[in-house]
C-alpha positions as CSV (number, residue, x, y, z in Angstrom):
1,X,33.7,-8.7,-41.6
2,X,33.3,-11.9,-39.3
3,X,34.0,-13.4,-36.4
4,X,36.7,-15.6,-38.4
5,X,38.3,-12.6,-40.3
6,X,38.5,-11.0,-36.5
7,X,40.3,-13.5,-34.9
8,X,42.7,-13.6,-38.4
9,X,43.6,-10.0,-37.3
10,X,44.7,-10.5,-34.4
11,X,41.3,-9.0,-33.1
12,X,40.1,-10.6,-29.6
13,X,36.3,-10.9,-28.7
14,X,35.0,-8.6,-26.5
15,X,33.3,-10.6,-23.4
16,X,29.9,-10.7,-23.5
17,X,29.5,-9.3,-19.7
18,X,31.4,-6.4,-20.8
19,X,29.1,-6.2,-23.9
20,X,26.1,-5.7,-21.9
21,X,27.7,-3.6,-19.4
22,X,28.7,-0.9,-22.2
23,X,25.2,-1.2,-23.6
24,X,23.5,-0.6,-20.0
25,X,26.0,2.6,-20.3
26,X,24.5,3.9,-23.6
27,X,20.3,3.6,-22.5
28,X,18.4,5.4,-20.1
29,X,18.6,4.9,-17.2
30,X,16.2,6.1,-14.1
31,X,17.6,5.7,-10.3
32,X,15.3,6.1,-7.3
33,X,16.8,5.1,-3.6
34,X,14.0,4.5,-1.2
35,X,14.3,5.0,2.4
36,X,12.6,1.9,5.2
37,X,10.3,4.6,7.1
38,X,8.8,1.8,9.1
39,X,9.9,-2.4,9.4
40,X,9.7,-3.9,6.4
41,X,7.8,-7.5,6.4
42,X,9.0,-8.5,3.2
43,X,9.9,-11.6,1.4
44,X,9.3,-14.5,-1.1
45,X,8.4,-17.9,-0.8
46,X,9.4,-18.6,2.5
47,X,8.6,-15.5,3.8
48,X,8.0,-16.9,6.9
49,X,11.3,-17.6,7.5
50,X,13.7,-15.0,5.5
51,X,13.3,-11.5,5.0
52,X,14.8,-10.0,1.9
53,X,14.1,-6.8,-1.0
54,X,13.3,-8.9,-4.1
55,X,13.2,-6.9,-7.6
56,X,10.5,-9.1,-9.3
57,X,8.4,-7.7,-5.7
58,X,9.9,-3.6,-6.5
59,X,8.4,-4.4,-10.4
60,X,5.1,-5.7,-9.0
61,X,4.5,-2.8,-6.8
62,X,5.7,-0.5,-9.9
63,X,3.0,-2.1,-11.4
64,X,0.5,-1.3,-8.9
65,X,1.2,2.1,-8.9
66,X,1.3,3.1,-12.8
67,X,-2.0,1.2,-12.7
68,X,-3.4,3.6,-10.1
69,X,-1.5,6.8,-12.2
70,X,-2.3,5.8,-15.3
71,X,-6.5,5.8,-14.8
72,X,-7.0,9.4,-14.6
73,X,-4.8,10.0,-17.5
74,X,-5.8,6.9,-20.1
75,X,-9.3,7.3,-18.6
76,X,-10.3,3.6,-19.8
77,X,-9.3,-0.4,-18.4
78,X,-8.2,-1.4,-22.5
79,X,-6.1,1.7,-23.0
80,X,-4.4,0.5,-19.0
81,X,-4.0,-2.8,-19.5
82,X,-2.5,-2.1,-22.7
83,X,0.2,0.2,-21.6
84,X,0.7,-1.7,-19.0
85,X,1.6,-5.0,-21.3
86,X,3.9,-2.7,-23.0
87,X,5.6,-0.9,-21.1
88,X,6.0,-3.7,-17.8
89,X,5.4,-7.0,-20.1
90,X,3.4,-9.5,-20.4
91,X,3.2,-13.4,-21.4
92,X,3.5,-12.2,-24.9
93,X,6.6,-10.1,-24.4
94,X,9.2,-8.4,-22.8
95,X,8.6,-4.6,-21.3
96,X,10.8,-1.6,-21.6
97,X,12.8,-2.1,-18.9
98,X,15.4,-3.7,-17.0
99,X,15.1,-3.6,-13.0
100,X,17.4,-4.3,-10.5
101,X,18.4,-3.4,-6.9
102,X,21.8,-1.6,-7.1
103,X,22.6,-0.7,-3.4
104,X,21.2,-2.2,-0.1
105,X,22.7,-0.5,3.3
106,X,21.1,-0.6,6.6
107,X,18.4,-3.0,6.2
108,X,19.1,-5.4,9.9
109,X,17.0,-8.9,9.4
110,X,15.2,-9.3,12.5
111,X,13.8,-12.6,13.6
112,X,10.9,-13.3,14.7
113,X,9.2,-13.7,18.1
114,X,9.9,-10.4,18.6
115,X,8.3,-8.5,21.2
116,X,6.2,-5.5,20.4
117,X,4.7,-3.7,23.4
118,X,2.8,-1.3,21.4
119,X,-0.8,-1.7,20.8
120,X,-1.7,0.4,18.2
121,X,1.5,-1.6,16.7
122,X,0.5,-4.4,17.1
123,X,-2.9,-3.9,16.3
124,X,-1.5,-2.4,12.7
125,X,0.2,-5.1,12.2
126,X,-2.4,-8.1,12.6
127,X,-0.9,-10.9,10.6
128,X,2.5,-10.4,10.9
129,X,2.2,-9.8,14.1
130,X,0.4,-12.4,16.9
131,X,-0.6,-11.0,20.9
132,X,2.3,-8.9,20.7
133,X,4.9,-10.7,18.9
134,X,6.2,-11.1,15.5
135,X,5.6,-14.1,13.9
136,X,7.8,-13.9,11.1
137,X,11.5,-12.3,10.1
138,X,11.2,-8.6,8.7
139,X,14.2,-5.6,8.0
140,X,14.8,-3.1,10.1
141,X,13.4,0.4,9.8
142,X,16.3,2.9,8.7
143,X,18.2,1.8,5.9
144,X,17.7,2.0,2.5
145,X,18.1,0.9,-1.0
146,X,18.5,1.9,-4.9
147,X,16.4,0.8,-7.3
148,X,17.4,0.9,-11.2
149,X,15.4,0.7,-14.4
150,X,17.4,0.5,-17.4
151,X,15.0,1.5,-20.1
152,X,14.9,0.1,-23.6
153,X,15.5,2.0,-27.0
154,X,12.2,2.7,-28.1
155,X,10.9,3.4,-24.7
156,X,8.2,6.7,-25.4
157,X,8.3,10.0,-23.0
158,X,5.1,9.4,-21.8
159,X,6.5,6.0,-20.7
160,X,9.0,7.8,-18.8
161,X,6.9,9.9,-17.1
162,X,4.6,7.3,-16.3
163,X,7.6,5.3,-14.4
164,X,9.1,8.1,-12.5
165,X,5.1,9.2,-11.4
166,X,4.7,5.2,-10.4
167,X,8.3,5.5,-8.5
168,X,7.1,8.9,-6.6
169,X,3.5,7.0,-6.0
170,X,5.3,4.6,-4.6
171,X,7.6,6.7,-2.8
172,X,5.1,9.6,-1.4
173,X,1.9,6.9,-0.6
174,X,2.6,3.3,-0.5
175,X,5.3,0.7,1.1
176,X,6.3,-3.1,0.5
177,X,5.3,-6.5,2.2
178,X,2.8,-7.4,4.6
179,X,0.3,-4.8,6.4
180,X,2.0,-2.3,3.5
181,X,-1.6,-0.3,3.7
182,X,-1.3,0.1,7.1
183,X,1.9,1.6,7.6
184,X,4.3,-1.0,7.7
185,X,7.0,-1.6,5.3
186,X,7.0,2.6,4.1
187,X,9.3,3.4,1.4
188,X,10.1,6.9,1.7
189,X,11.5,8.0,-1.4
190,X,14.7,9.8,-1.0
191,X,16.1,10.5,-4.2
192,X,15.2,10.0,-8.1
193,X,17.3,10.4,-10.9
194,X,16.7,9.9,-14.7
195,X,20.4,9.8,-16.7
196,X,22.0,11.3,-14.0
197,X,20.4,14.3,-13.7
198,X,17.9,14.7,-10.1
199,X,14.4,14.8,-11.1
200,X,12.8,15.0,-7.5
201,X,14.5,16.0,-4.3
202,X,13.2,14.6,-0.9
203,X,10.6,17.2,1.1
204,X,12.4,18.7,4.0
205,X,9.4,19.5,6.4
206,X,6.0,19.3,6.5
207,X,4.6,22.3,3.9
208,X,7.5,21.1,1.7
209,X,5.8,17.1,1.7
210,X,2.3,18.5,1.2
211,X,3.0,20.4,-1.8
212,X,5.0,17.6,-3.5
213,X,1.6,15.7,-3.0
214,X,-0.3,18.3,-4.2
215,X,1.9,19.0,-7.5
216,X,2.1,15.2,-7.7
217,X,-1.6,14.7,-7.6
218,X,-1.7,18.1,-9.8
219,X,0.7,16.0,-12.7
220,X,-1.9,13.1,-13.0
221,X,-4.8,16.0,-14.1
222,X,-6.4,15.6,-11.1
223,X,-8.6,19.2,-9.8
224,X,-9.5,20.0,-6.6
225,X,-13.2,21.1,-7.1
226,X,-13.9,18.1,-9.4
227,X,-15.4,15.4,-6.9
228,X,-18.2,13.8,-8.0
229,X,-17.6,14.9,-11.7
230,X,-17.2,10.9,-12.5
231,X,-17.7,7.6,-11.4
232,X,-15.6,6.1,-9.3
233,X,-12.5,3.9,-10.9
234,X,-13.2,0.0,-11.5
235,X,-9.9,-0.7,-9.2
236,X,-8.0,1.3,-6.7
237,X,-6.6,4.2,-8.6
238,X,-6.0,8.1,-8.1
239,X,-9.3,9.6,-9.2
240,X,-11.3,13.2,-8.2
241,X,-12.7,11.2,-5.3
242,X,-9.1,10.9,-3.8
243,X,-8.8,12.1,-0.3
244,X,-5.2,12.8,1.2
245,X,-4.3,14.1,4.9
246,X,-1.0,14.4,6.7
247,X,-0.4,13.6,10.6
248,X,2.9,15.4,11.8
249,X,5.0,13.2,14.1
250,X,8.5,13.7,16.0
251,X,11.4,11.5,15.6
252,X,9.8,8.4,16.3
253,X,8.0,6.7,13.0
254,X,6.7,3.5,15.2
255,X,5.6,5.7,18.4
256,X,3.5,8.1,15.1
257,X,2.2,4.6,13.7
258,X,1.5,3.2,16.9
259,X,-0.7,6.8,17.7
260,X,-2.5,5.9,14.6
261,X,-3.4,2.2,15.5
262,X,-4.8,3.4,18.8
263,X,-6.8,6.1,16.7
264,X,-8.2,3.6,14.7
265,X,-9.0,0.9,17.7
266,X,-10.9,3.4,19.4
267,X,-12.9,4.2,16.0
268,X,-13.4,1.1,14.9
269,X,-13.2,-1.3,18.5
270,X,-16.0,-2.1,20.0
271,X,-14.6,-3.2,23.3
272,X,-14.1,-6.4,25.7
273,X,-16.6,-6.5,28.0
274,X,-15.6,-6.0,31.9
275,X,-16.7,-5.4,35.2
276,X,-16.3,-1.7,34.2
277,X,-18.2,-1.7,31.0
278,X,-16.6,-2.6,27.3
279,X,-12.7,-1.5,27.5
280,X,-10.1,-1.2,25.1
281,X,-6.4,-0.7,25.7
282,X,-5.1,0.7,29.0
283,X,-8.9,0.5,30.3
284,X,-9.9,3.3,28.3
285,X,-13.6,3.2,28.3
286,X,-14.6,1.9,24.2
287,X,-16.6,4.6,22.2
288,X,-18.4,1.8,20.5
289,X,-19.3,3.4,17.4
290,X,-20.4,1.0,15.2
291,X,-22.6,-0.6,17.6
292,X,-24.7,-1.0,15.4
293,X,-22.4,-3.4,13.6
294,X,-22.0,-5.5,16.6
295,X,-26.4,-5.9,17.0
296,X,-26.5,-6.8,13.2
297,X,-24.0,-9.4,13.3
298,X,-25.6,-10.8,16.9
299,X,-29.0,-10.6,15.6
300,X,-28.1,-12.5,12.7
301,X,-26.2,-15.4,14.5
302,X,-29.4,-15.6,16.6
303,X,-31.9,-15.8,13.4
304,X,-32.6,-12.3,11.9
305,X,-33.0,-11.5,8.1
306,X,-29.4,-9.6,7.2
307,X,-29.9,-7.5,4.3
308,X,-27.1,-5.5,4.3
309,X,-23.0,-5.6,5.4
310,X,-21.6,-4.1,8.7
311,X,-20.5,-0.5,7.9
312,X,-17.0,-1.4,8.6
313,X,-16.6,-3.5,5.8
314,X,-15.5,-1.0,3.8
315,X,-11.8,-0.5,5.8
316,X,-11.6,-4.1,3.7
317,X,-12.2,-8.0,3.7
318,X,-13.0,-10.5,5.5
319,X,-14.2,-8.7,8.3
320,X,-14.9,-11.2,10.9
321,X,-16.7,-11.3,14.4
322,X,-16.3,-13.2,17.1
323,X,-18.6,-13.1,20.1
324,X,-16.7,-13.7,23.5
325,X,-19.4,-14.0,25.7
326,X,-21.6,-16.6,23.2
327,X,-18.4,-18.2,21.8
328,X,-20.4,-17.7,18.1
329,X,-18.3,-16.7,15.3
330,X,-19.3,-14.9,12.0
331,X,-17.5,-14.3,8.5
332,X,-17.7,-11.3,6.3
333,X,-16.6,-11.3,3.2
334,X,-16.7,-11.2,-1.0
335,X,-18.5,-14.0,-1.8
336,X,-17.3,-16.8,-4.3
337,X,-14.7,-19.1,-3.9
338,X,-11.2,-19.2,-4.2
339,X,-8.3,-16.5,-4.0
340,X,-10.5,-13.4,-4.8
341,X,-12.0,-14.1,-1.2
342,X,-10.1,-10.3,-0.2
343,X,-10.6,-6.8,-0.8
344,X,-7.8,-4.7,-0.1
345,X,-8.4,-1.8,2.3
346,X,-8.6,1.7,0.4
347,X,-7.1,3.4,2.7
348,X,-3.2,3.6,2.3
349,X,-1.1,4.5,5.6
350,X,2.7,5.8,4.7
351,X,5.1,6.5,7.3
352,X,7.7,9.7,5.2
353,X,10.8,10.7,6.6
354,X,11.8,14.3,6.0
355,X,15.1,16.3,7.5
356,X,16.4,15.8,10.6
357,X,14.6,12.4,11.3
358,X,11.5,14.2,11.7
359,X,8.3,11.6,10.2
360,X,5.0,12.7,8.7
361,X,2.0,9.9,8.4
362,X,0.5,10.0,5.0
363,X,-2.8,8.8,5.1
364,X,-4.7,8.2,1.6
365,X,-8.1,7.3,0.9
366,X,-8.4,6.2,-2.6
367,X,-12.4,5.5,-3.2
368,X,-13.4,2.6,-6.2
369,X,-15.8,-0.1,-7.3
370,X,-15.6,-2.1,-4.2
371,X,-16.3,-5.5,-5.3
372,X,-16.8,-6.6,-9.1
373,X,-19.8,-6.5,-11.2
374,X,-21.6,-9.6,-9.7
375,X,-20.0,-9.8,-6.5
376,X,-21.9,-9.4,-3.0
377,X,-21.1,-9.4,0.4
378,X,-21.3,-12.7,2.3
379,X,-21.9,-13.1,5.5
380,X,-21.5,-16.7,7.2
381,X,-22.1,-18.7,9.9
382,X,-21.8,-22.3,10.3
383,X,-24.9,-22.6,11.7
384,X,-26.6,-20.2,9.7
385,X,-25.1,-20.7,6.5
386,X,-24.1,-18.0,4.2
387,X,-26.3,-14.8,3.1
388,X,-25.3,-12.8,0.4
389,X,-25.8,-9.1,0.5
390,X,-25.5,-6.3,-1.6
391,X,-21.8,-5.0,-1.8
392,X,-22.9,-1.1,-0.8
393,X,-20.6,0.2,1.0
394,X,-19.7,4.1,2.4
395,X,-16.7,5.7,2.0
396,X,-17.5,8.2,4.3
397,X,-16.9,6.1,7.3
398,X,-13.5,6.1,6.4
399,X,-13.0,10.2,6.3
400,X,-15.0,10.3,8.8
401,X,-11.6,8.7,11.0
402,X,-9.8,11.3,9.0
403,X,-11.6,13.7,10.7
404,X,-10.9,12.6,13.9
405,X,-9.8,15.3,16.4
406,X,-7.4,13.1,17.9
407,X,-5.9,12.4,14.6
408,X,-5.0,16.0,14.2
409,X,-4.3,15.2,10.4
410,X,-4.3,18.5,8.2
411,X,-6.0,18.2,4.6
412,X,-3.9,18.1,1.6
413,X,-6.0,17.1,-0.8
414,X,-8.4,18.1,-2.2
């Protein structure tokens, strides 16, 4: 029967919203609500001035995260990049899903030129934000959002699974916007559904959060005692060499991020020189401990062979110096031209909120190929010019901060 023979009945056409609404009804559907741990600097085009959750954002960092999932498990970059173009899409065809943002509540926009009196804040949040002020709109920490991926009809289990463990990665580890890695913009994931039916319920305390990480990490086929037992994944990804550690914090998420920033400063600082010796914040005296660092760059700007990059290069790129008391200047970073100039830090800073309002820092160190195949370090200088060096960098440095006793984070993995 037709459309015409419809009409002849008496029959009328069904609108085509409600069509679609009825056939969203009838597939799966998976619902996760995240939760803004920390401010969220987050936005599109004109980011600079508007602040906003965009889906086509929430599908990119989806992306990201079934990428880092899906490397233990597929074990290969062809088998990856081919789920990925099937299951998320690609310029040759639609995914399996459907995703939109259902429910916003809470989220404040906050201009900018805000004031933020908080070094380790501040320090954190380099970029977004300038000698103690924001320079761009973000949303406030404490409100939330739901997420929802209407699946397709011949979406597979395994691609199901793989989606709710890129929602949770996203969820336990990671955050949106600017300075994401370093602890801004946490999405703390509140609740996750698939049809209905709750899949994952938010960790209460502190032993509760550490053993949803450890069955998480557990669910990718990830074993503790396995370390070393491969070489290390050709982007970031979850692999053996994964390191995870928990900082417990009161009911303050910025005054536990801004404890971390200071950490890190007096890791990684090496001080502004003063009549009282190199200081950092609060004239605390600087540990300088990559000092060394500091007399490889100088020696270089003043004519030295370089042969290899500062040790500090491997918290990410550029990494650049500039000398106060010579007014020289010095870049570090992949070399090459164009937009690949960057490599992201690997390790991940995520603010969680459990019961009560109580916060957690989750701080993951997820080891890989630093730089492609071909790719060196490059160190410049306009008067020196550039020297490439051999990207070699050491993880270690990074758990070494970790380790920190005034970090006071507790292993969780492995």
């Amino acid at each position: 029967m037709n459309g015409e023979e419809n009409f002849s009945l008496g029959i009328s056409p069904v609108p085509h919203e409600k069509l679609l609404k009825e056939a969203c009804i009838l597939m799966r559907r998976i619902e996760a609500t995240y939760y803004a741990a920390t401010p969220l600097f987050w936005g599109g085009a004109d980011y600079r001035n508007k602040a906003e959750v965009r889906p086509p954002s929430l599908k990119g960092l989806l992306r990201f995260w079934f990428r880092a999932i899906s490397w233990p498990q597929l074990g290969s970059m062809n088998e990856v990049w081919e789920e990925e173009r099937r299951l998320f899409g690609s310029t040759k065809g639609q995914g399996k899903f459907l995703l939109s943002v259902t429910k916003r509540q809470g989220l404040d926009i906050v201009g900018r030129e805000e004031k933020w009196g908080k070094e380790g804040l501040a320090y954190l949040g380099y970029g977004a934000v300038d000698r103690g002020n924001t320079v761009r709109p973000y949303l406030r920490q404490g409100g939330h959002f739901t997420v929802a991926l209407i699946l397709g009809k011949d979406v597979s289990t395994q691609q199901i699974d793989f989606l709710i463990q890129s929602i949770k990665a996203l969820g336990l580890f990671g955050g949106s916007g600017a300075r994401s890695r370093k602890g801004l913009g946490s999405l703390s994931l509140a609740t996750l559904l698939l049809d209905g039916k709750e899949v994952w319920s938010a960790p209460a305390n502190f032993q509760e959060l550490k053993e949803r990480i450890r069955d998480f990490l557990e669910s990718l086929g990830l074993e503790e005692d396995s370390a070393g037992a491969a070489p290390l994944p050709p982007y970031t990804a979850f692999s053996p060499e994964t390191k995870v550690y928990i900082v417990e914090g009161g009911g303050d998420p910025l005054e536990l991020l801004d404890d971390i920033g200071r950490e890190l400063m007096r890791y990684r600082s090496y001080g502004l020189k003063g009549k009282d010796g190199h200081l950092l914040f609060s004239r605390e005296p600087a540990e300088q401990n990559f000092a060394d660092d500091h007399d490889l760059i100088l020696d270089f700007l003043n004519g030295s062979t370089i042969n290899r990059p500062p040790r500090r290069a491997v918290f990410g790129l550029p990494h650049n110096y500039y000398f106060k008391s010579t007014r020289q200047k010095a870049d570090v970073g992949p070399s090459g031209d164009g937009a690949g100039k960057r490599r992201a830090s690997p390790l991940f800073i995520h603010i969680h909120v459990l019961n009560r309002r109580r916060y957690a820092a989750v701080l993951t160190l997820m080891p890989a190929v630093f730089l492609s195949q071909g790719t060196s370090i490059a160190v410049s200088n306009r008067d020196r010019g550039v020297r490439n060096v051999p990207a070699r960098v050491d993880f270690n440095v990074i758990e070494t901060f970790l380790k920190r006793p005034g970090l006071n984070a507790k292993v969780v993995w492995p």
